[in-house]
C-alpha positions in Angstrom: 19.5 6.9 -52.1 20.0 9.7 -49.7 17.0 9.2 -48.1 17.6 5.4 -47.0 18.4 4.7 -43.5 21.8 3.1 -42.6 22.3 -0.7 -41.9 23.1 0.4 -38.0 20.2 2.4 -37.5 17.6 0.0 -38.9 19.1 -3.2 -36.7 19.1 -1.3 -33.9 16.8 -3.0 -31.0 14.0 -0.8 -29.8 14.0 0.3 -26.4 10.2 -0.4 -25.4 9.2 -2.5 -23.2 6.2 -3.1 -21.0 6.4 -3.1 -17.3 7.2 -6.0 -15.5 4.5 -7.7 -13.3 6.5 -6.8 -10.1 7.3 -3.4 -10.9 3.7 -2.6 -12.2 3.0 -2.2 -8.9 5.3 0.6 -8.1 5.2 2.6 -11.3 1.7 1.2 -12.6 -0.3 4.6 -11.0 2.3 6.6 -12.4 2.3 5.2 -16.1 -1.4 5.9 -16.7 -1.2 9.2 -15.4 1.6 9.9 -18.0 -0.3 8.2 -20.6 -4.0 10.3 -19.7 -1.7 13.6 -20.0 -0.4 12.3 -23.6 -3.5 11.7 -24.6 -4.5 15.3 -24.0 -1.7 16.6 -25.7 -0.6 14.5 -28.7 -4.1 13.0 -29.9 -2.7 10.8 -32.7 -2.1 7.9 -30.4 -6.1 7.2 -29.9 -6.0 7.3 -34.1 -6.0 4.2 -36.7 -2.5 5.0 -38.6 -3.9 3.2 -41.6 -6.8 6.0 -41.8 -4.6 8.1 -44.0 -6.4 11.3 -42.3 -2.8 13.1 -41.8 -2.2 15.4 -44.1 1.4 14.9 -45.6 2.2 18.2 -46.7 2.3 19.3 -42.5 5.0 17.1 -42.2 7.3 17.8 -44.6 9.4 20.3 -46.3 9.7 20.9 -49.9 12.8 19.4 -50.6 12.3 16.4 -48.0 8.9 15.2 -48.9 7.8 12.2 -50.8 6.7 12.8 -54.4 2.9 13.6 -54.0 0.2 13.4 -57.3 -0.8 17.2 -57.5 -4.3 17.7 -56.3 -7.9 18.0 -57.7 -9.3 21.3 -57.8 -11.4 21.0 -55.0 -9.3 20.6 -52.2 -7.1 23.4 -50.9 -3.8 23.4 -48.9 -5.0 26.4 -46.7 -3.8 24.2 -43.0 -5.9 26.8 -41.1 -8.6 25.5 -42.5 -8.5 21.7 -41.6 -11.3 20.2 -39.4 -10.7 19.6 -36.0 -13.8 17.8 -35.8 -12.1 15.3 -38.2 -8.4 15.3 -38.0 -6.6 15.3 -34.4 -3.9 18.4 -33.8 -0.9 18.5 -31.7 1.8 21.5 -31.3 5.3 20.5 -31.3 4.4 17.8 -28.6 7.0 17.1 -25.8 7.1 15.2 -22.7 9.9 15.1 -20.3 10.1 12.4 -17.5 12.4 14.4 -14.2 12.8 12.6 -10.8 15.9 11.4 -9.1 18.4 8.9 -9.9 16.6 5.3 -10.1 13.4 6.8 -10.0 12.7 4.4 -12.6 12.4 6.9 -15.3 14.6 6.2 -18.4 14.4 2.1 -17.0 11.2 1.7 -17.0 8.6 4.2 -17.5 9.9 5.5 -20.8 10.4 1.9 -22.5 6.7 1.7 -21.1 5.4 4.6 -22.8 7.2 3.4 -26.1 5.5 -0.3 -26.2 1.9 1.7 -25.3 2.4 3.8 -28.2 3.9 1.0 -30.2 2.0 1.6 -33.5 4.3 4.8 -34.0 8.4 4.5 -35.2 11.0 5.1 -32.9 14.2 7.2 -33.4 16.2 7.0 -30.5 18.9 10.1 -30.2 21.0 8.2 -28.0 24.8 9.0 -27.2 25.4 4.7 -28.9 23.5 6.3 -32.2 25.0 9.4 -32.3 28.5 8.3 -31.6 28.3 5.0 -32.3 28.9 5.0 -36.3 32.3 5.9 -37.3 31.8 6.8 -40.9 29.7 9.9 -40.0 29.7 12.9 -37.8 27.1 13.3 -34.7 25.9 16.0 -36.5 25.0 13.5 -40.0 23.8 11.1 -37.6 21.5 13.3 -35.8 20.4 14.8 -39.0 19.6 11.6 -40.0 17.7 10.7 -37.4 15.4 13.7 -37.5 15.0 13.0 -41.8 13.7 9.5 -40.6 10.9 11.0 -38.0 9.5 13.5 -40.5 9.5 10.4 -43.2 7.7 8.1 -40.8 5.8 10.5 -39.0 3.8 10.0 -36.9 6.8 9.2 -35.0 8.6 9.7 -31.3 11.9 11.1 -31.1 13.3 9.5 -28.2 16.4 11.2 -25.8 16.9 9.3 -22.9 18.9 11.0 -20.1 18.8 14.4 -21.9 21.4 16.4 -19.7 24.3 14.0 -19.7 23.5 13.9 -23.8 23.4 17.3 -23.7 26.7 17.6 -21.8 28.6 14.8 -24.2 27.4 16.8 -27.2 30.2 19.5 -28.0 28.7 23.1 -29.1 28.2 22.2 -33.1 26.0 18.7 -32.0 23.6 21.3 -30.2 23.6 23.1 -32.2 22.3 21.2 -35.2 19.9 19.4 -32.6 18.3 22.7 -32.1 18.1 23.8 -35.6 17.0 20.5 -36.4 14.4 20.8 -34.0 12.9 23.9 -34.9 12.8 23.0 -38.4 9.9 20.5 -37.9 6.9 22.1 -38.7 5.0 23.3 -35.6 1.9 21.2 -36.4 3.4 17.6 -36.9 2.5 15.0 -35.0 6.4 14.0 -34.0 6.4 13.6 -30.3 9.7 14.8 -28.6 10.2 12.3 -25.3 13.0 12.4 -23.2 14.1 11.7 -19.3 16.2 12.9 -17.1 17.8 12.5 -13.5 18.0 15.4 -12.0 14.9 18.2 -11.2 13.3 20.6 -13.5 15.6 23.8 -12.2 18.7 21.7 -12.0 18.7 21.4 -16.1 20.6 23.4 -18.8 18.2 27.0 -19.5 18.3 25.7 -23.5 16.8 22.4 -22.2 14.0 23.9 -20.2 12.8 26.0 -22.6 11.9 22.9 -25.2 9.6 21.9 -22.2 6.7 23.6 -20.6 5.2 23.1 -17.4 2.4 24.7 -17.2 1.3 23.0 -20.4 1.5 19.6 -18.6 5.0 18.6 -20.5 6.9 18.3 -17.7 6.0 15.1 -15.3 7.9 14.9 -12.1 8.2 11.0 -10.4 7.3 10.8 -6.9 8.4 7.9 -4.6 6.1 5.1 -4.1 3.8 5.7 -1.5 3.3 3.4 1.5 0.6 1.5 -0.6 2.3 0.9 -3.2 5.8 -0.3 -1.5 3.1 -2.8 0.6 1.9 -4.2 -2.6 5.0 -4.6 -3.8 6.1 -6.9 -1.1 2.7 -8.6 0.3 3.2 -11.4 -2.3 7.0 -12.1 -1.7 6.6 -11.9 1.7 3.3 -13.6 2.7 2.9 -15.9 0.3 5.8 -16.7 -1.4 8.1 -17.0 1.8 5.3 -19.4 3.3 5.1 -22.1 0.6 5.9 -25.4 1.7 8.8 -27.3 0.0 7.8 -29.0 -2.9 6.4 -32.9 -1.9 9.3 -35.4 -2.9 6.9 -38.9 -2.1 5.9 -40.5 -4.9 1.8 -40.5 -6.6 2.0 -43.9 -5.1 1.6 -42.7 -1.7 -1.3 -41.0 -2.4 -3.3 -44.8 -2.5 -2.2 -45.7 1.0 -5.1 -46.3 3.5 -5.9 -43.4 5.3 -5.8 -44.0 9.3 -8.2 -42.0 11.9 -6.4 -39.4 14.0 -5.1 -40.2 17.0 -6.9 -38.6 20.8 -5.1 -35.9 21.1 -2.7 -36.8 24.7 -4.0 -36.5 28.1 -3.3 -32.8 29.4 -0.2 -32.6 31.7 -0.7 -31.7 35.4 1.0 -28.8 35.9 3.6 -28.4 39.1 3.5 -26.1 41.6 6.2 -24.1 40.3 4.4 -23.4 37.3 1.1 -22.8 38.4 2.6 -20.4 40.2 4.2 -18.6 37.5 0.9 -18.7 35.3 -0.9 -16.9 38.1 1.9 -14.3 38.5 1.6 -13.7 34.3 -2.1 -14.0 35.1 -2.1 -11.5 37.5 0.1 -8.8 35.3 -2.0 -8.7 32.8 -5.5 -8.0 34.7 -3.1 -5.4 36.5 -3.4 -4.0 33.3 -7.1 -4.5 32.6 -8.2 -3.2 36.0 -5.8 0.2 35.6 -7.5 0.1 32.1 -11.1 -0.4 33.2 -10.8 2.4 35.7 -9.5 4.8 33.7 -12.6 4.8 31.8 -14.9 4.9 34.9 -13.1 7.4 36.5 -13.2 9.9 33.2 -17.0 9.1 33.4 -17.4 10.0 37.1 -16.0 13.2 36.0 -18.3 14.3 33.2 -20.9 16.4 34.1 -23.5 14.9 31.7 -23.4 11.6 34.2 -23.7 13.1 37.2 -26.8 11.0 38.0 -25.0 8.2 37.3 -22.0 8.0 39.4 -23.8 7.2 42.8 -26.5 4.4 43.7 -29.9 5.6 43.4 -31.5 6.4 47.1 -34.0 3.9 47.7 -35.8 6.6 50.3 -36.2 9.2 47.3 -37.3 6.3 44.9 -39.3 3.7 46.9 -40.5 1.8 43.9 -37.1 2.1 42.4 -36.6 -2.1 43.3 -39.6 -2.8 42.7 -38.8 -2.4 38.7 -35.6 -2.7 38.4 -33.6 -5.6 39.2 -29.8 -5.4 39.2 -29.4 -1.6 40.1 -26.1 -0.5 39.0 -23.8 3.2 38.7 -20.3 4.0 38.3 -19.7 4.1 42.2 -20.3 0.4 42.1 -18.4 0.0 39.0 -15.3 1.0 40.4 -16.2 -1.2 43.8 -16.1 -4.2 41.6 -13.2 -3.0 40.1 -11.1 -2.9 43.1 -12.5 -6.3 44.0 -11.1 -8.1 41.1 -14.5 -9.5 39.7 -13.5 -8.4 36.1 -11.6 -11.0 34.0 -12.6 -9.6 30.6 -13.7 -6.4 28.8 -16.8 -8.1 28.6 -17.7 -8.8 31.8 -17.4 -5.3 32.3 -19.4 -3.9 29.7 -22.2 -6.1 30.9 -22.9 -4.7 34.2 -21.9 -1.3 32.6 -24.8 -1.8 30.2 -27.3 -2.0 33.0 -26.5 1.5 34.4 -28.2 3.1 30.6 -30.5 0.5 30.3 -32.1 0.6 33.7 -32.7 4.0 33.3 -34.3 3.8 29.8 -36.4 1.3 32.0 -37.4 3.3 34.8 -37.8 6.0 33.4 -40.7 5.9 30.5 -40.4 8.4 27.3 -43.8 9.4 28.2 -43.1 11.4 30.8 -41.6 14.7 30.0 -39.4 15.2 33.0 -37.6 11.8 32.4 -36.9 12.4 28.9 -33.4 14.5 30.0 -32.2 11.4 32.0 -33.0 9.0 29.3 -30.9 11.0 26.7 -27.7 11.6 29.2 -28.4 7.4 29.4 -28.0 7.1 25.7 -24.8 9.4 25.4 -23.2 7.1 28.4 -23.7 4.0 26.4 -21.9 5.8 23.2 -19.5 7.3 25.1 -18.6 3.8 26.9 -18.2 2.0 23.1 -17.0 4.8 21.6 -14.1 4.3 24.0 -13.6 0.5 24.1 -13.6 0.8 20.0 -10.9 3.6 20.2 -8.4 2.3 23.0 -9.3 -1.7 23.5 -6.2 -3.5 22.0 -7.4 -6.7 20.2 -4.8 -9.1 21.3 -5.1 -7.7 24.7 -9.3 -8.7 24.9 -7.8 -12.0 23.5 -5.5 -13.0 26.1 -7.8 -11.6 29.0 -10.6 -14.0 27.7 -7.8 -16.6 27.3 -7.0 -16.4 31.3 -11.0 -16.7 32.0 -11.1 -20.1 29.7 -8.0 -21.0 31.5 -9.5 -20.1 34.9 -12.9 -21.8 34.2 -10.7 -24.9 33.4 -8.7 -25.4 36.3 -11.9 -24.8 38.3 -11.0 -21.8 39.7 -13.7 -19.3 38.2 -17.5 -20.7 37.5 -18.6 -19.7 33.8 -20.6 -16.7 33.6 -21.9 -15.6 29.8 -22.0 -12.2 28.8 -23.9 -12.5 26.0 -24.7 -9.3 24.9 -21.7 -7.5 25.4 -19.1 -10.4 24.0 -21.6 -10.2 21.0 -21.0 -6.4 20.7 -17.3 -6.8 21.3 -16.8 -9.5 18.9 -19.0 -7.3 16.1 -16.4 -4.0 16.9 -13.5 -5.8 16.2 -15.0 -7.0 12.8 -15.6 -3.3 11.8 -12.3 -2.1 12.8 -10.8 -4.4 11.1 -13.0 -3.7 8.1 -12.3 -0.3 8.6 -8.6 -0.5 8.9 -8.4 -2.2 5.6 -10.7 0.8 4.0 -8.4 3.1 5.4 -5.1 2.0 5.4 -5.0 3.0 9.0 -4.1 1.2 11.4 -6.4 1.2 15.0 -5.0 3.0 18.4 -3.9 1.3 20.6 -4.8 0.6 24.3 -2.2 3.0 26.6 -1.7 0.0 29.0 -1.1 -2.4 26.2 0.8 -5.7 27.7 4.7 -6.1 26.3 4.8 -8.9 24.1 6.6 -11.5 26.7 3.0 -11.9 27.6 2.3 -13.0 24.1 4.8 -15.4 23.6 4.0 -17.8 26.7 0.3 -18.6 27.0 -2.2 -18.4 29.5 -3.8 -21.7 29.1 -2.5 -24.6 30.9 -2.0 -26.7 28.3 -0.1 -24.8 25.9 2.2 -23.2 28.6 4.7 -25.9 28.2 4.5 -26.7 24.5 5.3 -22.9 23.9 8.4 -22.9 26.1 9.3 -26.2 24.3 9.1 -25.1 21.0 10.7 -21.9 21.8 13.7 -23.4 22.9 14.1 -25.6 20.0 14.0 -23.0 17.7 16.7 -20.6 19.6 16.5 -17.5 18.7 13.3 -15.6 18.1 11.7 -15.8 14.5 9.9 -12.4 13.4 6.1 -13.4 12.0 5.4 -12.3 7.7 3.0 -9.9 8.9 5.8 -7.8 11.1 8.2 -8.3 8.3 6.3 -7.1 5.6 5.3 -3.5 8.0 8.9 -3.4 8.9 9.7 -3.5 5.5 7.5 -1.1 4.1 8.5 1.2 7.1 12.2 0.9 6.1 11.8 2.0 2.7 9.8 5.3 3.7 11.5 7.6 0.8 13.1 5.1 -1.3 13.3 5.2 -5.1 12.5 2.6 -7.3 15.8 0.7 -8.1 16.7 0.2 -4.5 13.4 -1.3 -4.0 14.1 -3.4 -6.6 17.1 -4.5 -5.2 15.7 -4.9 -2.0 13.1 -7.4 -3.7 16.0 -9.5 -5.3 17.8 -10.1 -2.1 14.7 -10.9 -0.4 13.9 -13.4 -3.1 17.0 -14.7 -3.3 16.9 -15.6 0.9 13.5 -17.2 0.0 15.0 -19.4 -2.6 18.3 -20.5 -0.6 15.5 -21.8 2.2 13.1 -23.5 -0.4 13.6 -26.9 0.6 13.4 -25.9 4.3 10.2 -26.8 6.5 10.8 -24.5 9.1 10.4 -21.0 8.1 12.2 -19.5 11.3 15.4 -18.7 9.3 14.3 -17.9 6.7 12.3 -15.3 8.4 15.6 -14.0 10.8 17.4 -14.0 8.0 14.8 -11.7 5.9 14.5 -9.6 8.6 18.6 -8.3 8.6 18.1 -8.1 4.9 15.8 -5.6 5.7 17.6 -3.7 8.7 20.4 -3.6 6.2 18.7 -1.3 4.0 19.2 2.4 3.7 
């Protein structure tokens, strides 16, 4: 009788529970690293239970033990001599989860630990199970508890939030804990798992010496990293803000005849006034791309490597020179056109750029020995050109320049001139850096004489000048995009532990299901974004 477990004990829910979905993406790296390090040092929980290969006499004492038939001759009870080919071996295993308050240690990553390692009994050492039953001391029940893990062994012994337990616990409670604890034999497989919220050093000396850290038993959280925190809120806040309301019409309506679209209207005629302020927004942005564009011909005029380069070659010296080549071309002339305003795009610039290497590779033959140095300083200009384009070319700034061209070409103003070539090799760099950005995490540098974003918000093209300004004032005030949310978010919670994340989550889930039946986003989106400047 005295070895049955009380009613309370055995009712008693168990604390493990797997990580949720949402939180898996936070904690998930963290969990399997715990779980490779128990592996290592308590081997039992790659073993069948039901293989009967534990040997019961290592798990309990004489007067503890279950009645066991004597043995056959053959079979000694020498432990020392046990196979470790055959049977797994632990030492008085022990794992202790530290980190900071709502680090997510005792909330989630320990009930995550139990369910993985669900084949073995729990016995939870608890303040509620310790204190909790009236008709016995915390020294019976803790007794207990530790007669139950040696019984059911292989077992866990479970202590969550070990220093305010071991501050609750008056002098004769730790006592007995301790005893108890040394009194289980130093090879059974009864794994001691506890958590805490405060560091390593900032624990009771009696504590830290149950755990070692050297031997792996000690496993300190870190805060999610910026990876993490962007997984945890991609979903929520690029998908799950953006889904339409749910359709109210009726299956009915899905029968109805479907009509052709109709021509799209007639573009309106812009006014003076406003042609006049396109060209003024026109005109600040290829500010921008001209001070741009000669910043990199003037950095090439100064290297020494394209010296030959930089003036226009002297017919009188070359005689033949026009003879082969067609459109001659240096960085003299570069920055002529430059100054002219005959540069709308990136790309239009690259192009006659491209014919400075290339009519040198043409003139000048690899057969000839004595050409061979200006053919190589010809290849390192055309690196060194797209190595900087790739580098300090902002993307949405190459968009809106091209933008103004299209515009341009459309009100007749500019004749169309194809770059093929060089729009092909623009178009094919901004695929790889955004392949590579993904890679890496990283995100590209920007161009130094980037436009603000005013000039992103009105448009360069004629016929979406007005439409823009109409929508924007309908709207009021302005609406942050998913994509800066989500970076501002991730940006704001640089440091953050898990709960607050958490809670972060919840009241940004909660804005996205007050707006649900909303078809414009905008508020939603405004009201998102103070949910996130209100964090700290």
């Amino acid at each position: 009788m005295k070895k049955m477990s009380p009613a309370s004990h055995r009712s008693a829910a168990s604390p493990a529970k797997p990580l949720s979905p949402v939180v898996h993406l936070l904690l998930g790296g963290a969990l399997q690293e715990i779980l490779n390090a128990l592996q290592r040092m308590f081997p039992h929980a790659e073993e069948d239970l039901t293989s009967g290969i534990v040997d019961d006499t290592l798990m309990f004492d004489k007067d503890e033990g279950p009645s066991i038939s004597k043995p056959s001759k053959n079979k000694t009870f020498l432990h020392f001599f046990r196979s470790a080919v055959k049977q797994p071996t632990s030492h008085r295993p022990r794992i202790l989860l530290a980190g900071r308050p709502g680090a997510g240690q005792t909330s989630h990553l320990a009930p995550a630990i139990l369910h993985a390692l669900e084949r073995f009994t729990v016995h939870s050492l608890d303040s509620a199970v310790l204190f909790g039953v009236s008709s016995t001391s915390p020294e019976e029940a803790c007794a207990q508890v530790f007669c139950e893990a040696k019984r059911t062994s292989p077992s866990i012994l479970y202590i969550p939030h070990i220093q305010q337990w071991w501050d609750t616990a008056g002098p004769a409670l730790r006592a007995s804990f301790l005893s108890l604890l040394g009194s289980i034999p130093s090879f059974s497989p009864i794994l001691l798992l506890a958590t805490c919220s405060v560091s390593f050093q900032q624990l009771d000396p009696e504590i830290q010496s149950l755990f070692r850290e050297d031997y792996e038993e000690v496993y300190v959280l870190r805060v999610p990293t910026q990876q993490e925190r962007t997984s945890f809120f991609q979903d929520l806040i690029l998908n799950q803000a953006a889904e339409a309301p749910p359709s109210k019409r009726k299956t009915l309506s899905q029968a109805m005849e479907v009509l052709p679209l109709a021509p799209p209207p007639p573009p309106r005629k812009m006014s003076e006034q406003e042609h006049l302020r396109l060209e003024e927004q026109e005109e600040d942005v290829l500010r921008e791309l001209r001070l741009f564009l000669r910043n990199i011909t003037e950095r090439l005029s100064l290297d020494r490597r394209f010296k030959a380069f930089t003036k226009p070659v002297d017919i009188e010296e070359v005689p033949d020179y026009l003879m082969v080549i067609k459109k001659p071309m240096d960085l003299s002339t570069l920055l002529t056109n430059i100054d002219e305003h005959k540069y709308v795009t990136v790309g239009e610039f690259m192009a006659d750029a491209d014919f400075i290497w290339k009519n040198a590779l043409e003139y000048n033959p690899d057969s000839d020995p004595m050409d061979r140095n200006i053919r190589h300083r010809a290849c390192a200009l055309k690196d060194t050109v797209r190595a900087i384009i790739r580098d300090e070319l902002d993307e949405d700034f190459e968009r809106v320049c091209e933008e103004i061209r299209e515009s341009r070409i459309h009100r007749g103003e500019t004749q169309p001139d194809v770059h093929t070539s060089s729009s092909l090799y623009l178009t094919n760099m901004r695929k790889k850096k955004l392949r590579l950005s993904c890679f890496t995490g990283q995100t590209p540098r920007v161009c130094p004489f980037t436009m603000r974003r005013k000039l992103f918000i009105v448009s360069v093209c004629s016929q979406r000048v007005v439409r823009k300004l109409n929508v924007k004032e309908s709207r009021g005030p302005w609406a942050p995009r998913p994509s800066e949310l989500l970076r501002r978010a991730v940006a704001k919670t640089d440091g953050a532990e898990v709960e607050p994340l958490e809670k972060l989550y919840a009241r940004l889930a909660q804005c996205i299901y007050r707006h649900r039946d909303n078809c414009n986003k905008a508020e939603l989106l405004q009201e998102m974004k103070t949910e996130i400047d209100r964090f700290s």
